[in-house]
C-alpha positions as CSV (number, residue, x, y, z in Angstrom):
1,X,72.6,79.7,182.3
2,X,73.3,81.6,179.6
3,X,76.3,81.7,177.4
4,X,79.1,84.3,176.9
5,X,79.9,85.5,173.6
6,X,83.3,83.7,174.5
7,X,81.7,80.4,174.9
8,X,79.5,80.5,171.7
9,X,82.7,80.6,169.5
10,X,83.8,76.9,168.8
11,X,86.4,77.5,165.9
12,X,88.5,80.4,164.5
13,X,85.8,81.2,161.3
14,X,87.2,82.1,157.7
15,X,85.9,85.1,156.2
16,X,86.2,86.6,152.8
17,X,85.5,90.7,152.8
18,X,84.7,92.0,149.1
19,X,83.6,95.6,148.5
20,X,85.0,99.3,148.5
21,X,88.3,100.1,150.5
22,X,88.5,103.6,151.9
23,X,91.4,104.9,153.7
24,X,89.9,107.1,156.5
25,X,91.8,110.3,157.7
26,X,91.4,112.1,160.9
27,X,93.1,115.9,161.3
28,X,93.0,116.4,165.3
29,X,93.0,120.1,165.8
30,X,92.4,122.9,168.3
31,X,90.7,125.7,167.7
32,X,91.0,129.4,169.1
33,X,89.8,131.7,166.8
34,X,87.8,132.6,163.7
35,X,89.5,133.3,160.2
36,X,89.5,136.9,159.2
37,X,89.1,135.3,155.7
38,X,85.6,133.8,156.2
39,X,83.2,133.1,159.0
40,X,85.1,129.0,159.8
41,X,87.2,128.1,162.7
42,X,90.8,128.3,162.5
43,X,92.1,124.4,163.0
44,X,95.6,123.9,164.3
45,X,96.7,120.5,163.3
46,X,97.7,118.6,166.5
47,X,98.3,114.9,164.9
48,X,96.9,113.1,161.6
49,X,96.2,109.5,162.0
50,X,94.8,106.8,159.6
51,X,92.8,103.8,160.0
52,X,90.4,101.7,157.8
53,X,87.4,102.6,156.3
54,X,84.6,101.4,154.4
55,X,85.1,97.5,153.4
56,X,88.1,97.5,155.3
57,X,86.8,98.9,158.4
58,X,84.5,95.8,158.2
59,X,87.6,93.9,157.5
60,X,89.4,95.4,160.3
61,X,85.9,94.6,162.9
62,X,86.2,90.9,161.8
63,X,89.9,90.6,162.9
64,X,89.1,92.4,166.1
65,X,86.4,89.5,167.0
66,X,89.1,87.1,166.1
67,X,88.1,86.0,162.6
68,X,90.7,85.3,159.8
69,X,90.2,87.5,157.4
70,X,90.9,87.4,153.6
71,X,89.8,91.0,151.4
72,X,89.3,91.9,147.6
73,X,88.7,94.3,145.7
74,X,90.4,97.3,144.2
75,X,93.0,99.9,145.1
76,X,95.6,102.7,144.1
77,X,99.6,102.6,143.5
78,X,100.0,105.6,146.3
79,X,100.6,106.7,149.5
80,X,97.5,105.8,150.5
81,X,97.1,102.1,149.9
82,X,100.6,102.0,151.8
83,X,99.4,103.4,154.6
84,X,96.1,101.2,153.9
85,X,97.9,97.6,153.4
86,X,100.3,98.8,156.7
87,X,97.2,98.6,158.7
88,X,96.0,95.1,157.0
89,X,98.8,93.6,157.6
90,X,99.3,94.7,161.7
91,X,95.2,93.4,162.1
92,X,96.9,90.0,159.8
93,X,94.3,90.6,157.0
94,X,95.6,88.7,154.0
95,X,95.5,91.3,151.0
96,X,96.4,88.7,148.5
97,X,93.1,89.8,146.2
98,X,93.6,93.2,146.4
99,X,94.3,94.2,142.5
100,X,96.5,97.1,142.8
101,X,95.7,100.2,139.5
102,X,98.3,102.4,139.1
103,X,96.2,104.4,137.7
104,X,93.0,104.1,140.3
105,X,93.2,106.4,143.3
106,X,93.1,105.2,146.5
107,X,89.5,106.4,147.9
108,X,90.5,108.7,151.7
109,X,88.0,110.7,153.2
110,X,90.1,113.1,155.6
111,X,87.5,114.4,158.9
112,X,88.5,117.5,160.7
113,X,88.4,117.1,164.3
114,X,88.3,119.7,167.0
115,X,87.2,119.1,170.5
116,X,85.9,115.0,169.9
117,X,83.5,116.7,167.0
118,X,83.5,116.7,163.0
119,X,83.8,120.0,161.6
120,X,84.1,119.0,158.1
121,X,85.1,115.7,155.4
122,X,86.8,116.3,152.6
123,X,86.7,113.1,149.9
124,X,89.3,112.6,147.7
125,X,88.4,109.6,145.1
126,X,87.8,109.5,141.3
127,X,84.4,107.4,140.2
128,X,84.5,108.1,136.5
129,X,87.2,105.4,135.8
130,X,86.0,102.2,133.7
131,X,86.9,99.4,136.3
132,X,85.6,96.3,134.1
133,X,88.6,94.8,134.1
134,X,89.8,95.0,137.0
135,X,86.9,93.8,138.6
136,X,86.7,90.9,136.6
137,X,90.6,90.8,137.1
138,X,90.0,90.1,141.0
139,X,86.6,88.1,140.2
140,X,89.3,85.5,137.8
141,X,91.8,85.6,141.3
142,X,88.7,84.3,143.5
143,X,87.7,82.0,141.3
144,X,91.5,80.3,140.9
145,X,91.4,79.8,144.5
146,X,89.5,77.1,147.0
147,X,86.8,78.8,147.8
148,X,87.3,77.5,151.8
149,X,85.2,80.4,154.1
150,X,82.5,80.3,156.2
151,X,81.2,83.5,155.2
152,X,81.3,86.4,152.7
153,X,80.8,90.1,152.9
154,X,79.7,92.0,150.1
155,X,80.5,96.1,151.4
156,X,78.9,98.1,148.8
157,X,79.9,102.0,149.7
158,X,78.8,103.3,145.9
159,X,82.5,103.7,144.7
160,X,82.5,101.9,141.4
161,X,84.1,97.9,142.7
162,X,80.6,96.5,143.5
163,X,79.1,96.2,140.2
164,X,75.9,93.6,139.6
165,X,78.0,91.1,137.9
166,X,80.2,91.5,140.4
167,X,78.0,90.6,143.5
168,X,76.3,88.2,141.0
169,X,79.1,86.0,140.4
170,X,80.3,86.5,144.4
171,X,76.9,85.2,145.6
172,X,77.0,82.2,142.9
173,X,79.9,81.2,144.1
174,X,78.9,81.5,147.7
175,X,75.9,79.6,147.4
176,X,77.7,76.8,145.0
177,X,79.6,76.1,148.0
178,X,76.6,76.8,150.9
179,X,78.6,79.8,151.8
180,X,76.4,82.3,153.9
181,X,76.8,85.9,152.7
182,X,75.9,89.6,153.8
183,X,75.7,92.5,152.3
184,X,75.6,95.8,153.4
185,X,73.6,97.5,150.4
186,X,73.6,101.0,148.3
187,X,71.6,101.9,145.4
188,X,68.0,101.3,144.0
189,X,69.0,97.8,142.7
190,X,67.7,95.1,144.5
191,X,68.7,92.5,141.5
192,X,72.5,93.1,142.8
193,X,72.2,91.9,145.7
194,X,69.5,88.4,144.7
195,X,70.4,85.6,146.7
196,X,72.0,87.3,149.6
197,X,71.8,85.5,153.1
198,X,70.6,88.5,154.9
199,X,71.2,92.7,153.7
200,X,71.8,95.0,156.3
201,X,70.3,98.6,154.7
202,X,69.6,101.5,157.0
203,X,66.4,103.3,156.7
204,X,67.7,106.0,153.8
205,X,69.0,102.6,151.8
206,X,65.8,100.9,152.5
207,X,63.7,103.4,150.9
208,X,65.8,103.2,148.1
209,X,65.5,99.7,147.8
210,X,62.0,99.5,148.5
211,X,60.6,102.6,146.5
212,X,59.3,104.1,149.7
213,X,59.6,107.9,150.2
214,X,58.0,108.0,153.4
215,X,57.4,104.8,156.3
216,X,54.8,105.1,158.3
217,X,54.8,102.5,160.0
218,X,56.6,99.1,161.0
219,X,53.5,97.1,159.7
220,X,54.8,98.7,156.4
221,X,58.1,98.4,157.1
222,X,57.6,94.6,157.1
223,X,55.3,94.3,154.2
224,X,58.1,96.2,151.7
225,X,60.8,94.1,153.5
226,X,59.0,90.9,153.0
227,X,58.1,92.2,149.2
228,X,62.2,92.6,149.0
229,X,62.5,89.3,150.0
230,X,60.8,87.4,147.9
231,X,61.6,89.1,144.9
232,X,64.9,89.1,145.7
233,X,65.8,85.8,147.1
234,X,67.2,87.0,150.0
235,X,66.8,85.2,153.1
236,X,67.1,88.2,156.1
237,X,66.7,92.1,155.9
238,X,68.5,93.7,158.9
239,X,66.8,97.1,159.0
240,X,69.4,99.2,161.4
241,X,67.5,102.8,162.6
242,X,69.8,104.6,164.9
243,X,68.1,105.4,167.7
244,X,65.3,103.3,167.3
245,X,67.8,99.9,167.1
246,X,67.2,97.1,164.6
247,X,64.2,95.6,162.7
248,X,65.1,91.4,161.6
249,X,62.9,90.9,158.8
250,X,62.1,87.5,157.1
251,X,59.3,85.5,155.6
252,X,58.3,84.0,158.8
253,X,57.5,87.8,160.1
254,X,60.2,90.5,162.1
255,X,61.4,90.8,165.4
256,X,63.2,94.2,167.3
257,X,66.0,94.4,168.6
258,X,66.0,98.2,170.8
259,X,69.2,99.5,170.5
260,X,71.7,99.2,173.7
261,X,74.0,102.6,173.0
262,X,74.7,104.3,176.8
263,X,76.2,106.9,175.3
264,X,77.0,108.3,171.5
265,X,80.1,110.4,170.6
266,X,80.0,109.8,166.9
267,X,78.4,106.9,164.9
268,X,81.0,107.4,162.3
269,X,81.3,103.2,161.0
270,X,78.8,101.9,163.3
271,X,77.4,100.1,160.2
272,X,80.3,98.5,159.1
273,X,80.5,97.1,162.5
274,X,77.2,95.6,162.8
275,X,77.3,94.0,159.1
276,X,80.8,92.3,160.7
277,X,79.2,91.1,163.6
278,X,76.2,89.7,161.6
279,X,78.7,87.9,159.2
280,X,81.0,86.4,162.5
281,X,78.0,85.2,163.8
282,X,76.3,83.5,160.7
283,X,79.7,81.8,159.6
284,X,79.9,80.4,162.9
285,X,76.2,78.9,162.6
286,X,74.6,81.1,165.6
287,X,71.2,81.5,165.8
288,X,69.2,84.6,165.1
289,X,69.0,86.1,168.8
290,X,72.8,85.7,169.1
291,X,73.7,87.6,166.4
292,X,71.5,90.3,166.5
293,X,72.1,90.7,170.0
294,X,76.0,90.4,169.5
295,X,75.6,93.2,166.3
296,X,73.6,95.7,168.2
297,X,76.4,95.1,171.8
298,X,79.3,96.0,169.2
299,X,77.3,98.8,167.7
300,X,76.8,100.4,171.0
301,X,80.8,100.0,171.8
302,X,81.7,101.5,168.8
303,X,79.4,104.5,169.0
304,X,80.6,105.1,172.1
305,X,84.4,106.2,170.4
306,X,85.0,109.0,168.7
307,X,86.5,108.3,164.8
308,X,86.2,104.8,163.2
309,X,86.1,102.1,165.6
310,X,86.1,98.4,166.1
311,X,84.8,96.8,168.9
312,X,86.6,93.5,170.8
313,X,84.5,90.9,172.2
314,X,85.7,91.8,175.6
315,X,84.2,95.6,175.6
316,X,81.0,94.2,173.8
317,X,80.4,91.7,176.8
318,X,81.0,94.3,179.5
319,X,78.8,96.6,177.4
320,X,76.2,93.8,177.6
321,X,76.6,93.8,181.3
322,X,75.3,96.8,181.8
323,X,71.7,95.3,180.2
């Protein structure tokens, strides 16, 4: 018989989230006219809500499987790492290694919603700051600690935190202690991410990776994925394609996994959600089947809500039910 999801988890794992914190920011409107200013909808605010974005929306899908959760890396002095650490600490994400800059601001992206779909984003966030220091600041707080977790996370959204050095140094330490980790990758840069446990690129971050402009096929696919591997020290590329579900890519050759959405309302942090899944999985020692099936369950719960989403292990087992 197989096994639930419930009854592969034998312990409460520890996981360490490192990366780029983005407080996301949903305006719910109506709408009932055009401006007389332009041809755009008017939007009536109806409510503003917050939640987690970016690393912390991978964060905030750990705690929902029922991982313990520690974070790091970089935020503002504002409104909106209050609002950000007020939702950390209701999921019981320990912020202790977030390295607070007064003068850093706190990275929201505000969506306008009207009638379950995105009209617009608006980003507010400053990348032209030197953060040296501060990484290397939160890098010195890692290191002063017992490195006790059964996984890390490396969340690379682009925003300045995730330098080389620093992924560098987190992998190092990861490995020093036979620490699994995962990254969910951005850039050209395959060198930042060298001895990852497995990378978790979509197809756009893939190409970049890889050099490819156009894939014609999985046979290529594999060969550039294989290429990244070896060059890279990496032991697993995760190759997520939308529609067309996941690719698991090692030495030994790939598998697919089709994807199992019923039905897609926005796919707004589906990403985040399936690098979580990956990481709960591989800090509890699952094998490959289990966590890719378990990544691509709570990818199509969460694309199945409208906004940023996490997904329990409850809804991702009744999602599997329907398979």
């Amino acid at each position: 018989m197989t096994m639930s999801i419930k009854q592969k988890i034998k312990k409460t794992p520890k996981l360490l989230v490192l990366g780029d914190f983005i407080l996301d920011q949903y305006y719910w409107t109506s709408v009932s006219r055009i401006s007389p200013e332009a041809p755009v909808p008017v939007c009536h605010i109806q409510e503003t809500t917050h939640c987690l974005g970016g690393a912390g929306n991978v964060a905030n899908n750990l705690s929902a499987f029922g991982a313990k959760v520690s974070v790091a890396g970089i935020v503002g002095i504002d409104s909106n790492a209050d609002k950000m650490k007020s939702h950390f600490n209701a999921a019981g994400i320990n912020t202790n290694f977030l390295i607070e800059v007064n003068e850093y601001p706190t990275i929201c992206k505000s969506r306008v919603m009207a009638k379950g779909q995105q009209l617009c984003r608006l980003d507010d966030e400053n990348l032209e700051l030197n953060m040296d220091q501060h990484i290397q600041n939160c890098m010195d707080q890692l290191r002063s600690k017992d490195f006790e977790y059964d996984g890390v996370v490396i969340s690379d959204y682009n925003k300045g935190v995730v330098s080389e050095s620093l992924a560098n140094q987190i992998i190092q330490i990861a490995r020093k202690h036979s620490v699994p980790v995962v990254v969910d990758p951005k850039g050209e840069k395959g060198s930042k991410y060298t001895g990852a446990t497995y990378i978790t690129p979509n197809t756009n971050e893939f190409n970049m990776l890889t050099g490819l402009i156009h894939i014609s096929s999985d046979h290529e696919v594999v060969l550039h994925g294989q290429e990244l591997i070896k060059k890279h020290n990496i032991e697993y590329v995760i190759l997520t394609r939308s529609e067309k579900g996941m690719m698991l890519i090692s030495n030994e050759g790939h598998h697919h996994y089709p994807t199992k959405a019923i039905e897609v309302s926005d796919v707004t942090g589906a990403g985040d959600t399936i690098v979580a899944a990956v990481a709960f999985g591989m800090a509890l020692g699952w094998d490959q089947d289990s966590i890719m099936n378990m990544a691509n369950g709570a990818a199509g719960v969460v694309v199945s809500k409208v906004g940023t989403a996490t997904a329990s292990i409850e809804e991702i087992e009744a999602h599997e039910s329907n398979f």
